[in-house]
SEFIZA-3560 file (N, C-alpha, C; in Angstrom, 3 decimals):
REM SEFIZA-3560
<numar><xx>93.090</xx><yy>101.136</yy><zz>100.020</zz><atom>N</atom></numar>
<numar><xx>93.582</xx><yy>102.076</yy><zz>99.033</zz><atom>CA</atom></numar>
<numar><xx>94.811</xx><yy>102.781</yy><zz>99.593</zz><atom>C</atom></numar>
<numar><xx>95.713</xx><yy>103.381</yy><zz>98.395</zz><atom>N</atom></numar>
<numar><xx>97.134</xx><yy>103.616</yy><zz>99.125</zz><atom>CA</atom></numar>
<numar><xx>96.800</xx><yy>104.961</yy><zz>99.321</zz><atom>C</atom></numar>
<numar><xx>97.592</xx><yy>105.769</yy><zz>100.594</zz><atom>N</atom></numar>
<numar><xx>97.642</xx><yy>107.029</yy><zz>100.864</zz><atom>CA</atom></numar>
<numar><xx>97.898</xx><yy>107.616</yy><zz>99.891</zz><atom>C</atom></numar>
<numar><xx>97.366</xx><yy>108.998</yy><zz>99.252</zz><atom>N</atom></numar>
<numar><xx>97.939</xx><yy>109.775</yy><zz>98.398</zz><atom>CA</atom></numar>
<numar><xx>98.908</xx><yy>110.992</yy><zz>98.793</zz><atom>C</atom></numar>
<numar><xx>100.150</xx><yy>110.853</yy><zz>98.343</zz><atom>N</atom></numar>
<numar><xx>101.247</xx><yy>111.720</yy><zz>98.895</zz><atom>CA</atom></numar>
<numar><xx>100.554</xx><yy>113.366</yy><zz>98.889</zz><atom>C</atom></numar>
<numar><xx>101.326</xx><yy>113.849</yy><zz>100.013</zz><atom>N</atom></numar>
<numar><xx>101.084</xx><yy>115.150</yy><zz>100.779</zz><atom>CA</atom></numar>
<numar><xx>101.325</xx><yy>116.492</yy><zz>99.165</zz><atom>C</atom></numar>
<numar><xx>100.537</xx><yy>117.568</yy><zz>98.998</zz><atom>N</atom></numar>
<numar><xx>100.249</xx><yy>118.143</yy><zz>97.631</zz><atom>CA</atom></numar>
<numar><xx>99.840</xx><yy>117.624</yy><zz>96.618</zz><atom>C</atom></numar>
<numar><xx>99.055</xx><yy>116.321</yy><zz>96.549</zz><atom>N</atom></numar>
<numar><xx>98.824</xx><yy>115.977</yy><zz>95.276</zz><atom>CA</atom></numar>
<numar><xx>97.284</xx><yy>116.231</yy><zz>95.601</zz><atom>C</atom></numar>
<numar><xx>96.950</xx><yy>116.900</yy><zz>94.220</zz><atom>N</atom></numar>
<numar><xx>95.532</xx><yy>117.248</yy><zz>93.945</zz><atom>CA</atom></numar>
<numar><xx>94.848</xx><yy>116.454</yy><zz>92.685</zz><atom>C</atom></numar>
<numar><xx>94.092</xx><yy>115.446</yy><zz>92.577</zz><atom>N</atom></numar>
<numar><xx>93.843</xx><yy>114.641</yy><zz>91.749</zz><atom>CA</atom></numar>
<numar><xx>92.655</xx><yy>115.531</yy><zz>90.822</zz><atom>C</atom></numar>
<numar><xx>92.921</xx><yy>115.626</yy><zz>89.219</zz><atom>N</atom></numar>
<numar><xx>92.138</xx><yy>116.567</yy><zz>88.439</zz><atom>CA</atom></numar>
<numar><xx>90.507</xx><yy>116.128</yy><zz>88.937</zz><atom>C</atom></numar>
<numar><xx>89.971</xx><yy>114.975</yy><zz>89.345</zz><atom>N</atom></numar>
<numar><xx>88.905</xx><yy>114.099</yy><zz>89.277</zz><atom>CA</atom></numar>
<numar><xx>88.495</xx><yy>115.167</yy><zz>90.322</zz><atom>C</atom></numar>
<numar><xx>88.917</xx><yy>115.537</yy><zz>91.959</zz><atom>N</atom></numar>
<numar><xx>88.735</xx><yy>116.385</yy><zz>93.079</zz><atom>CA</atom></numar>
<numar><xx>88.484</xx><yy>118.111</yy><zz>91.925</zz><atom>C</atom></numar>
<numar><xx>89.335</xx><yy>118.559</yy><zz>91.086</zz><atom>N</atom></numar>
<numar><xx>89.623</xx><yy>119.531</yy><zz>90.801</zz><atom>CA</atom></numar>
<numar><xx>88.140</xx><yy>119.765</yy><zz>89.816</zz><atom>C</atom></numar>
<numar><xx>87.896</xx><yy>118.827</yy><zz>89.248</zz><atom>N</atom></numar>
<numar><xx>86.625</xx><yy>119.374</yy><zz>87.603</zz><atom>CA</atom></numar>
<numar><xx>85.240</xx><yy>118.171</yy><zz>88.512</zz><atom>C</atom></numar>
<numar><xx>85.394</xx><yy>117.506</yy><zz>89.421</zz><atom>N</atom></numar>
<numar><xx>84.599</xx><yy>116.902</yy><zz>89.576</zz><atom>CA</atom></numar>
<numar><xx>83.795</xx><yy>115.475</yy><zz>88.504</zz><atom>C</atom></numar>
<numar><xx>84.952</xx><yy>115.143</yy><zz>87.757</zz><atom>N</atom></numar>
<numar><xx>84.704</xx><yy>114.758</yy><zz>86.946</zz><atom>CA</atom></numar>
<numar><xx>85.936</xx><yy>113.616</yy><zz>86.130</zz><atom>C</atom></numar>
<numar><xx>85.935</xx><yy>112.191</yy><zz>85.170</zz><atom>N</atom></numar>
<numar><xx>86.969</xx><yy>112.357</yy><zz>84.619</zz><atom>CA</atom></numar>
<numar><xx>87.332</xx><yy>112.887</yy><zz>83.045</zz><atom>C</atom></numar>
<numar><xx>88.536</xx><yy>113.724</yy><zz>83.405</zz><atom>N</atom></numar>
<numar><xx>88.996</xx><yy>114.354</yy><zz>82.429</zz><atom>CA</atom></numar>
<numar><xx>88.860</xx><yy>113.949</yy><zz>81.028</zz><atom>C</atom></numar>
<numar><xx>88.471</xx><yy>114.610</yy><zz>79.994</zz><atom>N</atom></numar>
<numar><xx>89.058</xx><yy>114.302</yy><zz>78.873</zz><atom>CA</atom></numar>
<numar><xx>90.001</xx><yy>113.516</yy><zz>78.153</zz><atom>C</atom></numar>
<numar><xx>89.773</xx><yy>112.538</yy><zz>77.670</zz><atom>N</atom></numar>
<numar><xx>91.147</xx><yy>111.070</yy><zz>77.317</zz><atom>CA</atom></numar>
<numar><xx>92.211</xx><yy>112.373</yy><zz>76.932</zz><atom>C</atom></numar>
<numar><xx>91.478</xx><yy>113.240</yy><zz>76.008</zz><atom>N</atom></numar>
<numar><xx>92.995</xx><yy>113.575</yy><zz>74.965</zz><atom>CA</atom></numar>
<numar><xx>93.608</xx><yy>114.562</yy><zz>76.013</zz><atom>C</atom></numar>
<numar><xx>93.521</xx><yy>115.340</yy><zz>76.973</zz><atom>N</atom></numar>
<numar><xx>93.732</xx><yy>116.508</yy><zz>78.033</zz><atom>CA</atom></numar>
<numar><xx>94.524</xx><yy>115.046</yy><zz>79.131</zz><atom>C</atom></numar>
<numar><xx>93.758</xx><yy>113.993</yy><zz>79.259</zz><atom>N</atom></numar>
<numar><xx>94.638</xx><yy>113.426</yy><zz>80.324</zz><atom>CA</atom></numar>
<numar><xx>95.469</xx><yy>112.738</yy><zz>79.564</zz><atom>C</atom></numar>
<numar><xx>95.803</xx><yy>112.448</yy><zz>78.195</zz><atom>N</atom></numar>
<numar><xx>96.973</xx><yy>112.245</yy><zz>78.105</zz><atom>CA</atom></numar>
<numar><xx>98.413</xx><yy>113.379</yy><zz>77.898</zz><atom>C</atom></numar>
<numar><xx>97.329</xx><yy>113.982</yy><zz>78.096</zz><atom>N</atom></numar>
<numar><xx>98.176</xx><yy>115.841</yy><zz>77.285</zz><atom>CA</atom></numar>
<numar><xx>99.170</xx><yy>115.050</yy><zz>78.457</zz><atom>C</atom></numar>
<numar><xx>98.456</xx><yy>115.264</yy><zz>79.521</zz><atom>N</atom></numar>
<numar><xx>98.696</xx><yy>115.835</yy><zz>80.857</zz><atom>CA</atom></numar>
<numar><xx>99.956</xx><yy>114.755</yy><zz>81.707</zz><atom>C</atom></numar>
<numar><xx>99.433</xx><yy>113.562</yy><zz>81.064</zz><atom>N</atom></numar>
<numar><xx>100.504</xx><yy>112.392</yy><zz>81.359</zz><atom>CA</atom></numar>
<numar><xx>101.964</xx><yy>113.034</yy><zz>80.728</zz><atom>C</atom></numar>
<numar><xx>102.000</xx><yy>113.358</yy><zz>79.377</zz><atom>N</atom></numar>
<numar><xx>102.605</xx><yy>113.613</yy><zz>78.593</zz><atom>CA</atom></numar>
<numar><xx>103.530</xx><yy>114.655</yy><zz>79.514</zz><atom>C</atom></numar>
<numar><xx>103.064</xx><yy>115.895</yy><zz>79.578</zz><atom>N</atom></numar>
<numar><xx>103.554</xx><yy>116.960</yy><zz>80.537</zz><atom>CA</atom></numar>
<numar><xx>104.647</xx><yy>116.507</yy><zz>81.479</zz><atom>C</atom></numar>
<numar><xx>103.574</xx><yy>115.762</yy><zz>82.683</zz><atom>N</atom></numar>
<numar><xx>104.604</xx><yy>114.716</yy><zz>83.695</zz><atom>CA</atom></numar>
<numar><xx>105.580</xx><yy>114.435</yy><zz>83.169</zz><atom>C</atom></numar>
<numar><xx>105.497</xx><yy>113.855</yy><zz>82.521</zz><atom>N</atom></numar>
<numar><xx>106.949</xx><yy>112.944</yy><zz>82.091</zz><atom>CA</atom></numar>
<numar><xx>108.189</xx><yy>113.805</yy><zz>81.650</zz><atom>C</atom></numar>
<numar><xx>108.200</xx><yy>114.652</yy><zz>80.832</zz><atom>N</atom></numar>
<numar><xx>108.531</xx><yy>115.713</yy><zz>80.518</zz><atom>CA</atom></numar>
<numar><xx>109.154</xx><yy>116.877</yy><zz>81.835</zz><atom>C</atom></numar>
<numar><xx>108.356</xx><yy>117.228</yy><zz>82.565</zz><atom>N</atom></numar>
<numar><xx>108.664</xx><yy>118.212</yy><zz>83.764</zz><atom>CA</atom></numar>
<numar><xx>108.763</xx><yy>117.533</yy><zz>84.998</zz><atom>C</atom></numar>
<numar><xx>109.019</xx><yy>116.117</yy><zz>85.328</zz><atom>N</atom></numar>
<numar><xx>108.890</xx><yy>115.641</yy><zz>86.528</zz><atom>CA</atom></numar>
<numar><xx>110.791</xx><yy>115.783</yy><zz>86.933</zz><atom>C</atom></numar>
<numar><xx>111.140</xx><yy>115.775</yy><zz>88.329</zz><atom>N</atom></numar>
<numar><xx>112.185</xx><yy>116.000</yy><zz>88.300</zz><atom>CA</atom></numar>
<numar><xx>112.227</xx><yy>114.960</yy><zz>89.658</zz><atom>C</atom></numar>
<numar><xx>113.549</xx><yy>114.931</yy><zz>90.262</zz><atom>N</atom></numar>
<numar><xx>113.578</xx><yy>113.823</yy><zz>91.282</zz><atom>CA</atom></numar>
<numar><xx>113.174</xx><yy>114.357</yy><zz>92.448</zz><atom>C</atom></numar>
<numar><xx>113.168</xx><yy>115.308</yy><zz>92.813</zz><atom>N</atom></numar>
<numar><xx>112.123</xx><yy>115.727</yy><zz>93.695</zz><atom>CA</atom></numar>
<numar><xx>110.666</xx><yy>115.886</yy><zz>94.059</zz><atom>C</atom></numar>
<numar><xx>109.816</xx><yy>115.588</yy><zz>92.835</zz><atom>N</atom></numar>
<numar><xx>108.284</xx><yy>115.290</yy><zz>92.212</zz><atom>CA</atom></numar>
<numar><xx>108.030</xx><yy>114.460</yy><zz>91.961</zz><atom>C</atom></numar>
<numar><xx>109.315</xx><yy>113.391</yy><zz>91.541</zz><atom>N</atom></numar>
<numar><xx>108.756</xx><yy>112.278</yy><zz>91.088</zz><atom>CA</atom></numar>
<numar><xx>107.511</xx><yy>111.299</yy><zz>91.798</zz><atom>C</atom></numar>
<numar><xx>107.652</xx><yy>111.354</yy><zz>93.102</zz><atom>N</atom></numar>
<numar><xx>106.088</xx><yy>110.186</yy><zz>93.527</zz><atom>CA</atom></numar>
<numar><xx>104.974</xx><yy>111.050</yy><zz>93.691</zz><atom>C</atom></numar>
<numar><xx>104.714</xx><yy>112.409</yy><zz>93.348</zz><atom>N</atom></numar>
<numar><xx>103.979</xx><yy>113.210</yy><zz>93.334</zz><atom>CA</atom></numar>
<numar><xx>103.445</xx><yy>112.618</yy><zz>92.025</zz><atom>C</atom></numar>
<numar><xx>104.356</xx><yy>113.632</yy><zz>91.195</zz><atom>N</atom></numar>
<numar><xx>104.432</xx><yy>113.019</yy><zz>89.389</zz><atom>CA</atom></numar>
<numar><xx>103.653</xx><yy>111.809</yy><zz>89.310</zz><atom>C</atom></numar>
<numar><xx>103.861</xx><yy>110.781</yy><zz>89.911</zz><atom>N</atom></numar>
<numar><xx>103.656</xx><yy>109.329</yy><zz>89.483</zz><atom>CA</atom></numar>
<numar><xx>101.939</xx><yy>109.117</yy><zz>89.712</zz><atom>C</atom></numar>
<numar><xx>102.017</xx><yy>109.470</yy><zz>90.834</zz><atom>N</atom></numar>
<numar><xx>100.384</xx><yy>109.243</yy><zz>91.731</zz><atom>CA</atom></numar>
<numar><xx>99.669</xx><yy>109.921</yy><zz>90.844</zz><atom>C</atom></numar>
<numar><xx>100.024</xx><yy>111.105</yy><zz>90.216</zz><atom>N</atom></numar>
<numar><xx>99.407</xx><yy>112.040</yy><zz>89.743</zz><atom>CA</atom></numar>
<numar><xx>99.096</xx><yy>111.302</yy><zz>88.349</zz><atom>C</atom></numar>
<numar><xx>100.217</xx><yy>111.119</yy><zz>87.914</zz><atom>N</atom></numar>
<numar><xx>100.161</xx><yy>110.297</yy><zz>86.295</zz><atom>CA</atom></numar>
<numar><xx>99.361</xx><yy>108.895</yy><zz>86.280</zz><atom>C</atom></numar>
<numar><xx>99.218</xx><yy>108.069</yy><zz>87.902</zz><atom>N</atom></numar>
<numar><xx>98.418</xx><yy>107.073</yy><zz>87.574</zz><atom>CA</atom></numar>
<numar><xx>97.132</xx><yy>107.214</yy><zz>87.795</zz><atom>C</atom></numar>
<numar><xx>96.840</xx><yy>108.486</yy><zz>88.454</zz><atom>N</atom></numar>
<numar><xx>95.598</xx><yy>108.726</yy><zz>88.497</zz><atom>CA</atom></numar>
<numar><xx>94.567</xx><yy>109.399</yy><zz>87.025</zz><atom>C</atom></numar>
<numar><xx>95.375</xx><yy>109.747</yy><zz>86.602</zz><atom>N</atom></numar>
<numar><xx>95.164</xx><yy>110.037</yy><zz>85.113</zz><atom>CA</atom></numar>
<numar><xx>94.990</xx><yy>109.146</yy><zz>84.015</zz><atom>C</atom></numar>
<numar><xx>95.572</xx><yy>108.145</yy><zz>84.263</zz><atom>N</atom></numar>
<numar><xx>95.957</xx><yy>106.689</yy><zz>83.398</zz><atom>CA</atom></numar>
<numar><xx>94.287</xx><yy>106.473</yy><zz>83.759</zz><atom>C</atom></numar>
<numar><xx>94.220</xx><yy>105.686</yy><zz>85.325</zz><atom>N</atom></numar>
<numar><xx>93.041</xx><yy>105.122</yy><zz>85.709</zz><atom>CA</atom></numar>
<numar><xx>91.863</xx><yy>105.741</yy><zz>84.867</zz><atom>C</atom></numar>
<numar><xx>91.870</xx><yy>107.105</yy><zz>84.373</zz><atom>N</atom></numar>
<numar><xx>90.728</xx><yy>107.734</yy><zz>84.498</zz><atom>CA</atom></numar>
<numar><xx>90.819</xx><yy>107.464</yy><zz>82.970</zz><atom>C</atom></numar>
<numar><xx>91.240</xx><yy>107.260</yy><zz>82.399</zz><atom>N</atom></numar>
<numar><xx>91.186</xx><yy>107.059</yy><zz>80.582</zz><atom>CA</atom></numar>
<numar><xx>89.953</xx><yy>105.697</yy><zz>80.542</zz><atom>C</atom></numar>
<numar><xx>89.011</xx><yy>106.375</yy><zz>79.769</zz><atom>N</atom></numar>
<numar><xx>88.246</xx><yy>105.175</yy><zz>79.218</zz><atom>CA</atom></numar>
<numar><xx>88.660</xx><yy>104.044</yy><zz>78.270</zz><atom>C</atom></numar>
<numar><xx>89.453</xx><yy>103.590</yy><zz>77.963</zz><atom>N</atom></numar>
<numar><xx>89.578</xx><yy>102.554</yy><zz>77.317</zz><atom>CA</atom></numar>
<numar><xx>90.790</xx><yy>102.179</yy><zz>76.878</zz><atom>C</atom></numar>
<numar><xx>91.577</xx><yy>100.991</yy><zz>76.286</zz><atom>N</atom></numar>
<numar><xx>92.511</xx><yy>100.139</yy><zz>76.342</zz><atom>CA</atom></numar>
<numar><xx>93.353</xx><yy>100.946</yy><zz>75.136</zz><atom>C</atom></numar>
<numar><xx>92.714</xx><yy>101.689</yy><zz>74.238</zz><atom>N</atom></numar>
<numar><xx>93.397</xx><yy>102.171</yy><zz>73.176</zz><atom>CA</atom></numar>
<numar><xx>93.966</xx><yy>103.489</yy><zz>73.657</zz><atom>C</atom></numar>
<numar><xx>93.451</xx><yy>104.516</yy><zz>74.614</zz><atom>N</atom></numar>
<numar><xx>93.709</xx><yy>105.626</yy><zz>75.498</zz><atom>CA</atom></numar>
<numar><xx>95.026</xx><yy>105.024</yy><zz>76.643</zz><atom>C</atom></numar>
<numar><xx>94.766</xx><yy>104.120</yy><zz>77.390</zz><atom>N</atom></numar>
<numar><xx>96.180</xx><yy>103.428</yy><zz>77.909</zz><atom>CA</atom></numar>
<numar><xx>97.431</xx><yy>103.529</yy><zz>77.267</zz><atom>C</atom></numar>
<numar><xx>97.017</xx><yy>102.298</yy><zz>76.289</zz><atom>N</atom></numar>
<numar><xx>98.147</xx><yy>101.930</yy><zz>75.258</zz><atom>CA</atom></numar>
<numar><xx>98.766</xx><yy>103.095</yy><zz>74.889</zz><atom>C</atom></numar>
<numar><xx>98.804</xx><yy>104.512</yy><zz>74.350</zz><atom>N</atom></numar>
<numar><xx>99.123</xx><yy>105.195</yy><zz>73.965</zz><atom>CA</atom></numar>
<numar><xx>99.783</xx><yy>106.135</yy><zz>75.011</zz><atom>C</atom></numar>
<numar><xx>98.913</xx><yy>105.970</yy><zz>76.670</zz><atom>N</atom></numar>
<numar><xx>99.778</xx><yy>106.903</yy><zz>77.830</zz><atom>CA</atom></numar>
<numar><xx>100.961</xx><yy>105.804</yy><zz>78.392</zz><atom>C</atom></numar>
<numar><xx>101.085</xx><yy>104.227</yy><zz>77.772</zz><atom>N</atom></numar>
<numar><xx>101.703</xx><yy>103.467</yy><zz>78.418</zz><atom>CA</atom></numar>
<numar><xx>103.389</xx><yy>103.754</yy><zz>78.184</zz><atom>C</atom></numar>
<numar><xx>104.044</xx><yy>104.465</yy><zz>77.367</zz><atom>N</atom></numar>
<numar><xx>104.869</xx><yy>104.718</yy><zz>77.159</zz><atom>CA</atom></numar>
<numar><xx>105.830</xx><yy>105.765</yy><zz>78.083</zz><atom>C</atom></numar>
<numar><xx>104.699</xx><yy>106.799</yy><zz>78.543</zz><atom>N</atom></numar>
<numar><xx>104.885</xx><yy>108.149</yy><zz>79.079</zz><atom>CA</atom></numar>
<numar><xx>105.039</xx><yy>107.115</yy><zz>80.655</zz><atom>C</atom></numar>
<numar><xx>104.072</xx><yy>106.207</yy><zz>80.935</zz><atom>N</atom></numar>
<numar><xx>103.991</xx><yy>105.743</yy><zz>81.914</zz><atom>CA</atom></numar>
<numar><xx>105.409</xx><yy>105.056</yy><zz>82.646</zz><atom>C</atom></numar>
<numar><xx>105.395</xx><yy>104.472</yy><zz>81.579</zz><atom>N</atom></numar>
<numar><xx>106.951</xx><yy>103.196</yy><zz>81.640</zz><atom>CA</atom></numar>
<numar><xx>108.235</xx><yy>104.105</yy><zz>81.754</zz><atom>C</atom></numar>
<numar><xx>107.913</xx><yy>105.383</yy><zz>81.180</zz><atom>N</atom></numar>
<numar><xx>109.298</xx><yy>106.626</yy><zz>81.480</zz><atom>CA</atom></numar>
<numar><xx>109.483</xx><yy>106.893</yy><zz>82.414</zz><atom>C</atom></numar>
<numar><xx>108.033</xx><yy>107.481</yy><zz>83.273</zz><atom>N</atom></numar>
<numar><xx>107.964</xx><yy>107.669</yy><zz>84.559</zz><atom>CA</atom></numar>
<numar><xx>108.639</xx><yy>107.021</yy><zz>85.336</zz><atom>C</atom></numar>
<numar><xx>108.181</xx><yy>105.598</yy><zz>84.961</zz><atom>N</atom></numar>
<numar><xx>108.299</xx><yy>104.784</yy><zz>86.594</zz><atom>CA</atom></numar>
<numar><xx>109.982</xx><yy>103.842</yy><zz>86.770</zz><atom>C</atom></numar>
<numar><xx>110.273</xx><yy>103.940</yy><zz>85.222</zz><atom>N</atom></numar>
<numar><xx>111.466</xx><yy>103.852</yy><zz>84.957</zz><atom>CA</atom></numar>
<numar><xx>113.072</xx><yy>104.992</yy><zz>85.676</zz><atom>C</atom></numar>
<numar><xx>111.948</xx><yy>106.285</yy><zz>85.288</zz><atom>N</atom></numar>
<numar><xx>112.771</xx><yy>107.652</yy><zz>86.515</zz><atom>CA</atom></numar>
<numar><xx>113.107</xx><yy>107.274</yy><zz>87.512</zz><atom>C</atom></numar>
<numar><xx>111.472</xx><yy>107.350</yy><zz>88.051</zz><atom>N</atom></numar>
<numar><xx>111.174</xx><yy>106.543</yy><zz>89.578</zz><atom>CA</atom></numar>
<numar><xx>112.456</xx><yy>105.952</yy><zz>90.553</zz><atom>C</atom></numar>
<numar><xx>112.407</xx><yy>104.968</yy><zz>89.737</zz><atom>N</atom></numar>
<numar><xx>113.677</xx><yy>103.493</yy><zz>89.769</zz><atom>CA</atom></numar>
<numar><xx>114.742</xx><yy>104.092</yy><zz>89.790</zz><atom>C</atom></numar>
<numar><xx>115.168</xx><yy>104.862</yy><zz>89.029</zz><atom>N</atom></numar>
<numar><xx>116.605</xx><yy>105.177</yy><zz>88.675</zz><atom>CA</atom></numar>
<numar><xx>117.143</xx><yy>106.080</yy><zz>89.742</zz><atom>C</atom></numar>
<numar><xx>116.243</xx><yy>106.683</yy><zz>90.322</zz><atom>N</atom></numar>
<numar><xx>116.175</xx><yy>108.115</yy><zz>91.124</zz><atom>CA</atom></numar>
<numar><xx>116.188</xx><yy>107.144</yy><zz>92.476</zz><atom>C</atom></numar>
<numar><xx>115.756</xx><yy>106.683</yy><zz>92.610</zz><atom>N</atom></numar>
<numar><xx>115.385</xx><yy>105.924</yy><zz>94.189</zz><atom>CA</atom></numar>
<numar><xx>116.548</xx><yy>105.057</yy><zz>93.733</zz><atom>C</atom></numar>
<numar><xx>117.265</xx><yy>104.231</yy><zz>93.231</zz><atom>N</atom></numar>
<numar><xx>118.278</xx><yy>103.162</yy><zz>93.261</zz><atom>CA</atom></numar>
<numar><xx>119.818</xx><yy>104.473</yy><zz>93.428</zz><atom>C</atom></numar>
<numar><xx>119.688</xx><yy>105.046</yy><zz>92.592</zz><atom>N</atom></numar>
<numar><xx>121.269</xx><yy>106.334</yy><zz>93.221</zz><atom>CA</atom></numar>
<numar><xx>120.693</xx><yy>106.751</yy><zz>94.495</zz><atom>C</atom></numar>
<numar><xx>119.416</xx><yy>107.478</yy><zz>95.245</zz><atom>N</atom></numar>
<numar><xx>119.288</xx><yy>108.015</yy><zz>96.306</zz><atom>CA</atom></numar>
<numar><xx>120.188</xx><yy>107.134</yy><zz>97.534</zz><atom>C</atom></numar>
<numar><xx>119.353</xx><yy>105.724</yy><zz>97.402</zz><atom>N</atom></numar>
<numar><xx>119.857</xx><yy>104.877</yy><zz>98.384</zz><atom>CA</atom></numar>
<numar><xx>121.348</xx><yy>104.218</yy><zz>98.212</zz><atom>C</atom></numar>
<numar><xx>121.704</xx><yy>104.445</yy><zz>97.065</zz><atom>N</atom></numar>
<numar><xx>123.659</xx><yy>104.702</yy><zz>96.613</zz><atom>CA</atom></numar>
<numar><xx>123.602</xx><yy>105.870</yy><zz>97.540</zz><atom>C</atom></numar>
<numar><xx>123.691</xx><yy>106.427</yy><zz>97.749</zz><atom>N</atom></numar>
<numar><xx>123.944</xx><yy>107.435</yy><zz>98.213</zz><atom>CA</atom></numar>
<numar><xx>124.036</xx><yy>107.449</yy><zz>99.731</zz><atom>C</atom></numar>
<numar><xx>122.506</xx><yy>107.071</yy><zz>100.474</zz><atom>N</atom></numar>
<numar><xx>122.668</xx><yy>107.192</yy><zz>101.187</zz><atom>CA</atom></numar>
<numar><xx>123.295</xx><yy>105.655</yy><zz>102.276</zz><atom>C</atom></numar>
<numar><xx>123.410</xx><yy>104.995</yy><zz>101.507</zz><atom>N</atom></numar>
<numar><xx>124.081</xx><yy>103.398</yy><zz>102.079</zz><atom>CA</atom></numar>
<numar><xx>125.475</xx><yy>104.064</yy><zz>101.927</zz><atom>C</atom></numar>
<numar><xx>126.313</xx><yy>104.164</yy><zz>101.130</zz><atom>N</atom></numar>
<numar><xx>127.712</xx><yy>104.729</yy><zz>101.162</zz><atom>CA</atom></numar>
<numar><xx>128.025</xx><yy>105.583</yy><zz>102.358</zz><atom>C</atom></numar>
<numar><xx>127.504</xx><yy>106.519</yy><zz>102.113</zz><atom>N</atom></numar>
<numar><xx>127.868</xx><yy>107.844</yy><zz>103.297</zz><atom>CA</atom></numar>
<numar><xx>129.145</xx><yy>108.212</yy><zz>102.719</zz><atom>C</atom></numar>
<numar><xx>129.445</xx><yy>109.397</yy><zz>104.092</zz><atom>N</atom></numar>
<numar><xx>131.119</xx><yy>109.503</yy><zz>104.279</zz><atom>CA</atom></numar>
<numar><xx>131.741</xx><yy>108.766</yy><zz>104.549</zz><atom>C</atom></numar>
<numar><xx>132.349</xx><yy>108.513</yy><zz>103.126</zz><atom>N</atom></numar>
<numar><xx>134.167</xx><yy>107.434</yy><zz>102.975</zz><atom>CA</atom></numar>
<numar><xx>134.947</xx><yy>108.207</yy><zz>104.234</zz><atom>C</atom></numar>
<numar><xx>135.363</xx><yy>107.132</yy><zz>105.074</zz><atom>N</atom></numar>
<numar><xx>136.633</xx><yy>107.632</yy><zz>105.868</zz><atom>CA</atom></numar>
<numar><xx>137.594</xx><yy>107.860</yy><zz>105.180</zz><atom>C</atom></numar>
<numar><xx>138.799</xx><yy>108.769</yy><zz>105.215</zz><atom>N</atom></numar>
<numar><xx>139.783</xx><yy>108.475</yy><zz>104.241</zz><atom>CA</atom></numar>
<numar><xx>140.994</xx><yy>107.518</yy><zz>104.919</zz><atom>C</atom></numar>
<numar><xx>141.704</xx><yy>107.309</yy><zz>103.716</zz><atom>N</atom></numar>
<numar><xx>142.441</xx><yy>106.056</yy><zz>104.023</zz><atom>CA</atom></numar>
<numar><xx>143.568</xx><yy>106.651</yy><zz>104.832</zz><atom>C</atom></numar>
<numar><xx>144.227</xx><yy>105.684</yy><zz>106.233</zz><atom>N</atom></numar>
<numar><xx>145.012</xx><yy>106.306</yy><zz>106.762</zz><atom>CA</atom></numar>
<numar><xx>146.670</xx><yy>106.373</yy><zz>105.967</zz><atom>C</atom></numar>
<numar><xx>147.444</xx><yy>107.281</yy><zz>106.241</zz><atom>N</atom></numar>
<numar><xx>148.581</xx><yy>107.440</yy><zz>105.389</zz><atom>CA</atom></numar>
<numar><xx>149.095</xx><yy>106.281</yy><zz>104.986</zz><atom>C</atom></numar>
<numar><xx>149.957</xx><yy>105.975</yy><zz>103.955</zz><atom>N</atom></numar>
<numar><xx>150.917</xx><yy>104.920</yy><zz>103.721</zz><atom>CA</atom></numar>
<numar><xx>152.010</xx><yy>104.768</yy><zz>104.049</zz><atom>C</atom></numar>
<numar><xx>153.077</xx><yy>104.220</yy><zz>104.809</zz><atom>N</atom></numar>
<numar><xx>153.661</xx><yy>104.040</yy><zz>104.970</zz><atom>CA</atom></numar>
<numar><xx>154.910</xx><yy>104.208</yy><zz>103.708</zz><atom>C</atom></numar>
<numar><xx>155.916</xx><yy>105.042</yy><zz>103.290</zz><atom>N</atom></numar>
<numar><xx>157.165</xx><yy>104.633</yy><zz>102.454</zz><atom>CA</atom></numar>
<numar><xx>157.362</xx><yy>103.557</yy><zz>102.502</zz><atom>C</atom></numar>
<numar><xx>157.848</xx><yy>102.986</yy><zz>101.122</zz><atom>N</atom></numar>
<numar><xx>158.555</xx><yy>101.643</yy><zz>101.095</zz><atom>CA</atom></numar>
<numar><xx>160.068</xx><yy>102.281</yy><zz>101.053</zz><atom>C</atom></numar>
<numar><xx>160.900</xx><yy>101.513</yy><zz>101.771</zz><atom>N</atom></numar>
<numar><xx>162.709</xx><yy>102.228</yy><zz>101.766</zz><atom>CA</atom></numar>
<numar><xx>163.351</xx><yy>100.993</yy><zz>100.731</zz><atom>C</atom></numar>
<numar><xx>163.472</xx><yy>101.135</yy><zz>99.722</zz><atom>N</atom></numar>
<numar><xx>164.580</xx><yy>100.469</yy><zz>98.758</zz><atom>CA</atom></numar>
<numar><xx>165.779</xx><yy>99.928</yy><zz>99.182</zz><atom>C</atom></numar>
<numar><xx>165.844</xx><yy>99.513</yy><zz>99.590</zz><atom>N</atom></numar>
<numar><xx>167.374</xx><yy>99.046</yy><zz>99.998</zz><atom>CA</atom></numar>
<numar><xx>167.845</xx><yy>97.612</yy><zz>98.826</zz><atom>C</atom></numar>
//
């Protein structure tokens, strides 16, 4: 089983129990909505642990949207990070030389 990232509190630990379909999709819903690129694999773990906990295929289907936003973020957020950090500081270019017209 995968490590669960450092602050994440899974509702299942929190009520002892799994949540309510319509409260864990509230709750998916929420995520998606307030997750920012700094939360996001928090967000995610959090949102698939919520998914998991839905009883049935018609409760999915309906968080699968919120889901696919998420992980779509995810992606987008982690593909500029590592733009980012593969680039670095551009040296700047050394002067140009004048061209003399003659």
């Amino acid at each position: 089983m995968a490590k669960t990232p450092g602050g994440f509190v899974s509702l299942t630990s929190l009520k002892g129990g799994a949540p309510d379909p319509r409260t864990a999709l509230a709750e998916i819903r929420k995520i998606y909505f307030a997750t920012t690129r700094q939360t996001i694999d928090n967000d995610f773990a959090h949102a698939i642990a919520l998914l998991q906990s839905l009883p049935d295929e018609e409760a999915r289907e309906k968080a699968s949207v919120y889901m696919e936003g998420i992980a779509q973020m995810q992606r987008e957020w982690e593909a500029a990070s590592r733009r980012k950090t593969k680039g670095g500081a551009k040296k700047p270019s050394p002067p140009r030389k004048p061209r003399s017209h003659e």
